[in-house]
Backbone as numpy.savetxt, mean C-alpha at the origin, in Angstrom:
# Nx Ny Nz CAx CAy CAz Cx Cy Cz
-12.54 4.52 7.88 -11.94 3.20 7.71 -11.55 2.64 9.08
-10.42 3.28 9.60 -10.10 2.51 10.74 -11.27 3.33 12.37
-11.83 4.37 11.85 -12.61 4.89 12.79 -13.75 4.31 13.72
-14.11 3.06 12.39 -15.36 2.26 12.53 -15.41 1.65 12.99
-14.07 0.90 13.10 -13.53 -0.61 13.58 -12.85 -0.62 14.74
-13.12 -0.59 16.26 -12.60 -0.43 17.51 -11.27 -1.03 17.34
-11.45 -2.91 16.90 -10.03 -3.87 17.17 -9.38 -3.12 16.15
-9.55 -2.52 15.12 -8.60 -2.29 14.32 -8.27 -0.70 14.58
-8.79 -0.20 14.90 -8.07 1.22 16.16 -7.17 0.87 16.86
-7.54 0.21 17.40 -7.22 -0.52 19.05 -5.62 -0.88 18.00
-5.69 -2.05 17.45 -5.03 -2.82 17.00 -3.44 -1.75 16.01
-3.68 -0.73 15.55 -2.97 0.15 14.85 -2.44 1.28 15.83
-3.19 1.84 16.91 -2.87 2.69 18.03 -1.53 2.08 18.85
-1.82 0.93 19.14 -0.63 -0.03 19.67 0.37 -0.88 19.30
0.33 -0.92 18.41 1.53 -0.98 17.25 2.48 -0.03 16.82
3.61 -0.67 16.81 4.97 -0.05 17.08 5.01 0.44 15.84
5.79 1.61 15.27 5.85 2.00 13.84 6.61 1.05 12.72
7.07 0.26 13.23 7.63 -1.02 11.87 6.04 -1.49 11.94
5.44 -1.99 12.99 4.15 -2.81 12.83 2.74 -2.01 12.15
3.02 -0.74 12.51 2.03 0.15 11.58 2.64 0.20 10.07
3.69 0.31 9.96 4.13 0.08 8.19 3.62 -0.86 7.90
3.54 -2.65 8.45 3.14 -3.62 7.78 1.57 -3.81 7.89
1.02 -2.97 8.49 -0.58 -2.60 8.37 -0.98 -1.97 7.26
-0.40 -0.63 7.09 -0.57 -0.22 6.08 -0.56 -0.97 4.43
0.59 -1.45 4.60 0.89 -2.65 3.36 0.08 -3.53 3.21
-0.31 -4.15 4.10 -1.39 -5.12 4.28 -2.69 -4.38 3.64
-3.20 -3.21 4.10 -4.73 -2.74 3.54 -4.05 -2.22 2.06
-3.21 -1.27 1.77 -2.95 -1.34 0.58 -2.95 -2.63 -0.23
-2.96 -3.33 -0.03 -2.58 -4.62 -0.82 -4.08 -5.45 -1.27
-4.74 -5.27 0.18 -6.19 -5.64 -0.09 -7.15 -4.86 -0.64
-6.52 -3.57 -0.34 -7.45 -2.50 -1.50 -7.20 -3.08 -2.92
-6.34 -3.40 -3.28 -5.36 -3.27 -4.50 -6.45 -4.90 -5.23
-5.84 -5.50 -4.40 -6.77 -7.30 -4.81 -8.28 -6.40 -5.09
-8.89 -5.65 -4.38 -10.33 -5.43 -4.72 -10.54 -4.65 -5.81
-9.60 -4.01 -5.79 -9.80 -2.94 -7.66 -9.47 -4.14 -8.61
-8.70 -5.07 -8.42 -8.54 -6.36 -9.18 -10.31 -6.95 -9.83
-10.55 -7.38 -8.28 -12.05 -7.63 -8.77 -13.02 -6.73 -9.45
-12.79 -5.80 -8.73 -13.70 -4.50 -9.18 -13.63 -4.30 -11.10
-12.39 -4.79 -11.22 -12.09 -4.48 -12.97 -12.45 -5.53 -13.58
-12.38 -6.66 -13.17 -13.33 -7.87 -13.46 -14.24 -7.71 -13.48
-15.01 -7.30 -12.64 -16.26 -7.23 -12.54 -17.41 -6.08 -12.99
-16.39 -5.50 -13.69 -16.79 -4.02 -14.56 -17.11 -3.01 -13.55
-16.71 -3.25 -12.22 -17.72 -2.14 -11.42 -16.74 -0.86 -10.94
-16.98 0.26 -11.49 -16.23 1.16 -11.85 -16.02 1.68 -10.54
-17.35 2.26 -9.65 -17.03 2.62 -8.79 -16.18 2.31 -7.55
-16.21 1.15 -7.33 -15.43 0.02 -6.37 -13.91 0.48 -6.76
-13.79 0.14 -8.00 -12.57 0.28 -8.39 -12.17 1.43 -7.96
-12.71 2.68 -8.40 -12.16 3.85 -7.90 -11.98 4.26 -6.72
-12.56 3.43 -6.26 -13.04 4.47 -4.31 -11.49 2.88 -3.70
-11.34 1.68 -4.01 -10.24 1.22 -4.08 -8.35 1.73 -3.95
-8.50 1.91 -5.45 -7.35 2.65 -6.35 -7.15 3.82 -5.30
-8.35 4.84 -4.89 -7.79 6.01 -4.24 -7.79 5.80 -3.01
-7.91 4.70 -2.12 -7.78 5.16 -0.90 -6.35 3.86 -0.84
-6.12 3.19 -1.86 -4.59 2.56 -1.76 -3.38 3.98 -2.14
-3.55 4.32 -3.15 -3.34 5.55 -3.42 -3.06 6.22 -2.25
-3.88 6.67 -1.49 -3.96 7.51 -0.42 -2.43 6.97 0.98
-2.84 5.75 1.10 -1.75 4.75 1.92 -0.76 5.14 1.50
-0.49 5.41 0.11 1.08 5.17 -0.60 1.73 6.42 -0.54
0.81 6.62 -0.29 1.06 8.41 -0.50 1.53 8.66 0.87
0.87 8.25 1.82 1.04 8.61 3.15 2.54 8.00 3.71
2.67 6.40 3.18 4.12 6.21 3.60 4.89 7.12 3.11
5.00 7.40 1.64 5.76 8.14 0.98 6.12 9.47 1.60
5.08 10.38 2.06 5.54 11.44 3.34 6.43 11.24 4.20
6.27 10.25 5.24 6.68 9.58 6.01 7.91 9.54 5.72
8.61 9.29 5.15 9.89 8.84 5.01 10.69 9.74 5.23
11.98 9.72 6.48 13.20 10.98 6.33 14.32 10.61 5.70
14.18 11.48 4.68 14.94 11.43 3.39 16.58 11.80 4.12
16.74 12.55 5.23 17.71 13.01 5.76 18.40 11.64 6.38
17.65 11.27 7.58 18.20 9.97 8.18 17.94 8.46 7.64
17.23 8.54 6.62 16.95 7.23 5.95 18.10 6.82 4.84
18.89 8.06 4.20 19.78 7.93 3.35 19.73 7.28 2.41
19.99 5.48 1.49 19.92 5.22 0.59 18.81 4.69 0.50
18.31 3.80 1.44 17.29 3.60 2.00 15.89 4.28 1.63
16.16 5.31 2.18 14.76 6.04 2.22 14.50 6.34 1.04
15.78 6.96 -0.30 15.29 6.80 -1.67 15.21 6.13 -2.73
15.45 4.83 -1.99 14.82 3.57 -3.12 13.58 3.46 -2.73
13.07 3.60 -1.29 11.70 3.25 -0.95 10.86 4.61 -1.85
11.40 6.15 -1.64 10.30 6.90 -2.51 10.60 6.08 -3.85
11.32 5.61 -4.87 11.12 5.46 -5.69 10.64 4.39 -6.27
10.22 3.64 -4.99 9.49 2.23 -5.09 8.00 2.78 -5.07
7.81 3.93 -4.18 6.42 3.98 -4.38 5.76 5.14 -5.02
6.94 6.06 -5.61 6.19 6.35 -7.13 6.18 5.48 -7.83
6.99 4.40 -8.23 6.86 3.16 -9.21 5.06 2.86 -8.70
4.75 2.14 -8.22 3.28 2.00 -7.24 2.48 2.96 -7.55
2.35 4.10 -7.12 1.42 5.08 -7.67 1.30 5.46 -8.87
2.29 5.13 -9.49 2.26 5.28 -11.27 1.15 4.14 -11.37
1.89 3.05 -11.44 1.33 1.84 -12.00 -0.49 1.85 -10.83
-1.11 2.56 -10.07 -2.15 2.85 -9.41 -2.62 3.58 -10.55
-2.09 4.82 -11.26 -3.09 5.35 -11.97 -2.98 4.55 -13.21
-1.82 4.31 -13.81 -2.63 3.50 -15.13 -3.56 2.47 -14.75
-3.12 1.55 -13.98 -4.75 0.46 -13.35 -5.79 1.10 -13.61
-5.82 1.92 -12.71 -7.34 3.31 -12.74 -7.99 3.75 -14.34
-6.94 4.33 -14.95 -7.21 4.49 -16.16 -8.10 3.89 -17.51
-6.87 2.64 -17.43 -6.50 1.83 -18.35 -7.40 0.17 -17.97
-7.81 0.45 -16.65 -8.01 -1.07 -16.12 -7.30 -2.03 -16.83
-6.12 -1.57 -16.11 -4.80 -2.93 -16.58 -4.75 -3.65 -15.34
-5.59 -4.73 -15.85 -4.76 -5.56 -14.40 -3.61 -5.76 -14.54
-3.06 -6.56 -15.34 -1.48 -6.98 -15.16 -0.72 -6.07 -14.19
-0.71 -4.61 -14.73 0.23 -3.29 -14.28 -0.19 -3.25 -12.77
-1.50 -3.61 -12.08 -2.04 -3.87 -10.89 -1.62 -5.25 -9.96
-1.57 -6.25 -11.13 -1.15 -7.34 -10.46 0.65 -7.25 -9.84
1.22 -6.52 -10.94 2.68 -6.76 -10.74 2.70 -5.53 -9.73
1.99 -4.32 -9.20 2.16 -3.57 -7.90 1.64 -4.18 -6.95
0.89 -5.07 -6.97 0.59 -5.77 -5.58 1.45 -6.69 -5.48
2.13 -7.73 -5.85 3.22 -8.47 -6.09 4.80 -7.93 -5.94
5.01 -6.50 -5.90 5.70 -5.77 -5.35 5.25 -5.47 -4.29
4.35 -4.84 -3.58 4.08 -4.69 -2.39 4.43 -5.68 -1.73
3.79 -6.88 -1.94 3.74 -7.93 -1.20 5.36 -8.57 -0.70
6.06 -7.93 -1.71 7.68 -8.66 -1.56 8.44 -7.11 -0.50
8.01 -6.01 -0.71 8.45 -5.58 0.21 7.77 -5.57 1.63
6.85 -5.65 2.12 6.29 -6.01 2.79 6.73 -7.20 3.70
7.09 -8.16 2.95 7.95 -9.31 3.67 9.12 -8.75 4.11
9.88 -7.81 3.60 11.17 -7.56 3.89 10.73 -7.19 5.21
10.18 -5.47 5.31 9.66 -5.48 6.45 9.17 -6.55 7.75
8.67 -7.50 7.03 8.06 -8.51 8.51 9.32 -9.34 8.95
10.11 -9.27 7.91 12.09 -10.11 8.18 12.16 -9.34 9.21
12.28 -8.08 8.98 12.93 -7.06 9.82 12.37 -6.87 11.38
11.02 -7.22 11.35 10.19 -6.86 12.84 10.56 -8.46 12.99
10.89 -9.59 12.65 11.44 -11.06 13.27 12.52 -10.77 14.13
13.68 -10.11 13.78 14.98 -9.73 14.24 15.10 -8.95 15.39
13.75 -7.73 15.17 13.89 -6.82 16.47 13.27 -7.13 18.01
């Protein structure tokens, strides 16, 4: 993914870790719109190779997080993005968009919080 793409190496290598969180969010989000289409469009595979590599993102912030120094913080965010990875596999499943639409629509609102936050710093 990002191996292929020099500016977007380039572009994620040099970015500060608030600015790599809102990268991440950003491709999660556009993965997420494409399993959208993908379920529209009956095309199973799209969808899946989608779903798991947003999946994969969510998963990866979700590591990320120190549960020690992040304090209340850090466990509303895990429990924002098991909320997200839940609602990733029923999508997958079930091809529910709705349950897809309303996790990208969450993403998207935390995501802003984040870009509030890199305005200030």
């Amino acid at each position: 993914m990002i191996g292929t793409n020099p500016y977007l190496k380039t572009q994620v290598e040099t970015a500060s870790p608030l600015e790599q969180v809102i990268l991440l969010y950003e491709k999660a989000v556009s993965l997420m719109r494409d399993a959208l289409d993908a379920i529209e469009k009956q095309d199973v595979h799209r969808k899946v190779e989608a779903i798991t590599k947003a999946d994969r993102i969510i998963r990866y912030l979700n590591a990320t997080l120190d549960m020690e120094k992040g304090g209340e913080v850090a466990k509303a965010l895990r429990e924002f993005y098991d909320t997200v990875l839940t609602a990733l596999i029923i999508a997958n499943g079930k091809n529910d968009k709705e349950v897809l639409k309303n996790a990208i629509m969450m993403l998207e609102t935390v995501k802003e919080g984040w870009e509030g936050i890199k305005s200030k710093v």
